[in-house]
Residue frames as a rotation matrix with the C-alpha (Angstrom) as fourth column:
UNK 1
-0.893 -0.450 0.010 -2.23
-0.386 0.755 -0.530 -1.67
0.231 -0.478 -0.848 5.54
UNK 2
-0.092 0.829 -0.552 -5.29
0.144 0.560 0.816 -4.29
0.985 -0.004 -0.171 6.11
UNK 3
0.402 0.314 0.860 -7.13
-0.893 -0.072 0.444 -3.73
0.201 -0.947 0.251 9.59
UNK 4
0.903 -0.224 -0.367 -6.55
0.366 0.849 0.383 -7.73
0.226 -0.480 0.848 10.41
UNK 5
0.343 -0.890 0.301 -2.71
0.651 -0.006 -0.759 -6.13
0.677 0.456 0.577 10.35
UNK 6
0.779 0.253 -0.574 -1.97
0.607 -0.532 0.590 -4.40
-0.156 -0.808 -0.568 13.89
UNK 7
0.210 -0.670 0.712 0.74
0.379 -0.616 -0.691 -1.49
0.901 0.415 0.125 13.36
UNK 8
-0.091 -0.599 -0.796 3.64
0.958 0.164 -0.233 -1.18
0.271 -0.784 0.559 15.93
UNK 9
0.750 0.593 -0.293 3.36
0.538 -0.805 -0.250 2.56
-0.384 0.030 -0.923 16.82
UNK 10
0.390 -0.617 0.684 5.52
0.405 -0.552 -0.729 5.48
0.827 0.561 0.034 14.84
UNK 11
0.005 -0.924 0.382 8.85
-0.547 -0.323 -0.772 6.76
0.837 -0.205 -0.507 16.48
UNK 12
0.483 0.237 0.843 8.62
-0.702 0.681 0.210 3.40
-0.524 -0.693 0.495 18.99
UNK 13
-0.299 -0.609 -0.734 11.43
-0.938 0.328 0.110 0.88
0.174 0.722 -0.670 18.13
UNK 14
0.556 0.062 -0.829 11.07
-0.114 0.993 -0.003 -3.25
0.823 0.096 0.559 18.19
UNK 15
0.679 -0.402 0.615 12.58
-0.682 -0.033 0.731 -4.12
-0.274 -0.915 -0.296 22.01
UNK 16
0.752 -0.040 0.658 13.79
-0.008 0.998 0.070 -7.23
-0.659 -0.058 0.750 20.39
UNK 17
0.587 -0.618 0.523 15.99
0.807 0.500 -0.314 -5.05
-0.067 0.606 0.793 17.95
UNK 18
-0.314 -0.787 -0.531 18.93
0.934 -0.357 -0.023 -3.35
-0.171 -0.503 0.847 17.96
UNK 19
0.564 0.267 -0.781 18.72
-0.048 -0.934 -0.353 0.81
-0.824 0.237 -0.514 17.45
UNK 20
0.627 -0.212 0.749 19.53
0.779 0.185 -0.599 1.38
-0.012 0.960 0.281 13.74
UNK 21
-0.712 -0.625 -0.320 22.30
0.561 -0.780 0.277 3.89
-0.423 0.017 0.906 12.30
UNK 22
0.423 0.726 -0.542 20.62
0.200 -0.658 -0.726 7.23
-0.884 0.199 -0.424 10.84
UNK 23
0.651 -0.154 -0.743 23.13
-0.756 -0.219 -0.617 7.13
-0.068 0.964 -0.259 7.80
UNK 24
0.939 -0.223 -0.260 25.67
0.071 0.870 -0.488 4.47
0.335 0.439 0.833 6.30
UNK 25
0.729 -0.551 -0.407 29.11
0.489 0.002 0.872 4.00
-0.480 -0.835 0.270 7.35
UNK 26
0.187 -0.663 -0.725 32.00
-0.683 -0.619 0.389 6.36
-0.707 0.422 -0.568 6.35
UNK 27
0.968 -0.128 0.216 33.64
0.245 0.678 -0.693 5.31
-0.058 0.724 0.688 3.42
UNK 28
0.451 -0.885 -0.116 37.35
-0.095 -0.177 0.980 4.64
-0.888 -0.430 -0.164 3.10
UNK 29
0.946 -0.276 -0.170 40.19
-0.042 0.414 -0.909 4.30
0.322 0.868 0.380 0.44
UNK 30
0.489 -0.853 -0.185 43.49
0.146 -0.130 0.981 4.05
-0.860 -0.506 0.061 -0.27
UNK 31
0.546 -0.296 -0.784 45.85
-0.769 -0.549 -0.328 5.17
-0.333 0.782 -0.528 -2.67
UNK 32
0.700 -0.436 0.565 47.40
0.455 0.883 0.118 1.79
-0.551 0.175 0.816 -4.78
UNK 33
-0.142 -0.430 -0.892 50.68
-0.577 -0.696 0.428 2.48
-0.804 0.575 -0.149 -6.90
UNK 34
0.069 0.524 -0.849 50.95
-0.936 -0.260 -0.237 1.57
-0.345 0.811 0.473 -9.89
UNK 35
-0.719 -0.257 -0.645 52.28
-0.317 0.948 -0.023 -2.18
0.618 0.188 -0.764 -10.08
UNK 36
-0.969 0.204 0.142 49.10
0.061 0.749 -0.659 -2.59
-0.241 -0.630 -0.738 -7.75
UNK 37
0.086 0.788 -0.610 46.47
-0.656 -0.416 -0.629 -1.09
-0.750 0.454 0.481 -9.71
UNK 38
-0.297 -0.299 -0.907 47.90
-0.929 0.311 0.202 -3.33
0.222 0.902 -0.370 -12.54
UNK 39
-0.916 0.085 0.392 47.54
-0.224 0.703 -0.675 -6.62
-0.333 -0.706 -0.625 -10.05
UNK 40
-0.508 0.832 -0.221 44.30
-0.057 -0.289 -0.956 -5.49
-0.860 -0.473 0.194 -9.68
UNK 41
0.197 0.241 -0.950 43.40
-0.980 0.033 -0.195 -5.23
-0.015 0.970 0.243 -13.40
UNK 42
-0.162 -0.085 -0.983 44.35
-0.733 0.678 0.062 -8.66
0.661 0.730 -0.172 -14.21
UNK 43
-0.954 0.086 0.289 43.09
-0.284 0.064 -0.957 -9.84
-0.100 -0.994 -0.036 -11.51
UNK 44
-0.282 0.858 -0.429 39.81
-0.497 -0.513 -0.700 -8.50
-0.821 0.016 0.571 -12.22
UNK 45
-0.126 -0.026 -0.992 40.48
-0.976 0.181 0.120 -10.06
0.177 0.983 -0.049 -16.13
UNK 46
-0.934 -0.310 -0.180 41.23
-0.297 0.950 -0.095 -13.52
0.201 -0.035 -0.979 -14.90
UNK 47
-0.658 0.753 0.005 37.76
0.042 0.044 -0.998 -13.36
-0.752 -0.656 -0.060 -12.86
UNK 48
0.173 0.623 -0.763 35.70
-0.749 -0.419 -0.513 -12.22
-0.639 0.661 0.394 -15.91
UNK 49
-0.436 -0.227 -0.871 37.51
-0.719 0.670 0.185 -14.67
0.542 0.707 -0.455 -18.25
UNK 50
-0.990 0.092 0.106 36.18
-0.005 0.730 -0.683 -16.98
-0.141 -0.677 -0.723 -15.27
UNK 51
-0.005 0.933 0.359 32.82
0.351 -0.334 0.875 -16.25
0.936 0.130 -0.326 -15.39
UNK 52
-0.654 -0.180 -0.735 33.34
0.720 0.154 -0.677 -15.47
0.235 -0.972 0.029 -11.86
């Protein structure tokens, strides 16, 4: 880092921002049956045929 460049100090946060997580947020699913997994596929087709 360039001297002209003061550096906040290490394990000191930013008062002005919030307090970060330390890892990412759970992750979730769900189980689709099978006439919604299909949806979902052509769906997915229409979009692509879109350029979307």
């Amino acid at each position: 880092m360039p001297d002209h460049v003061s550096r906040w100090p290490e394990g000191h946060s930013l008062p002005a921002l919030p307090q970060q997580r330390q890892s990412g947020p759970r992750s979730e699913s769900v189980e689709l049956t099978p006439g919604e997994r299909d949806a979902f596929a052509e769906l997915v087709r229409q979009l692509r045929d879109r350029g979307i």
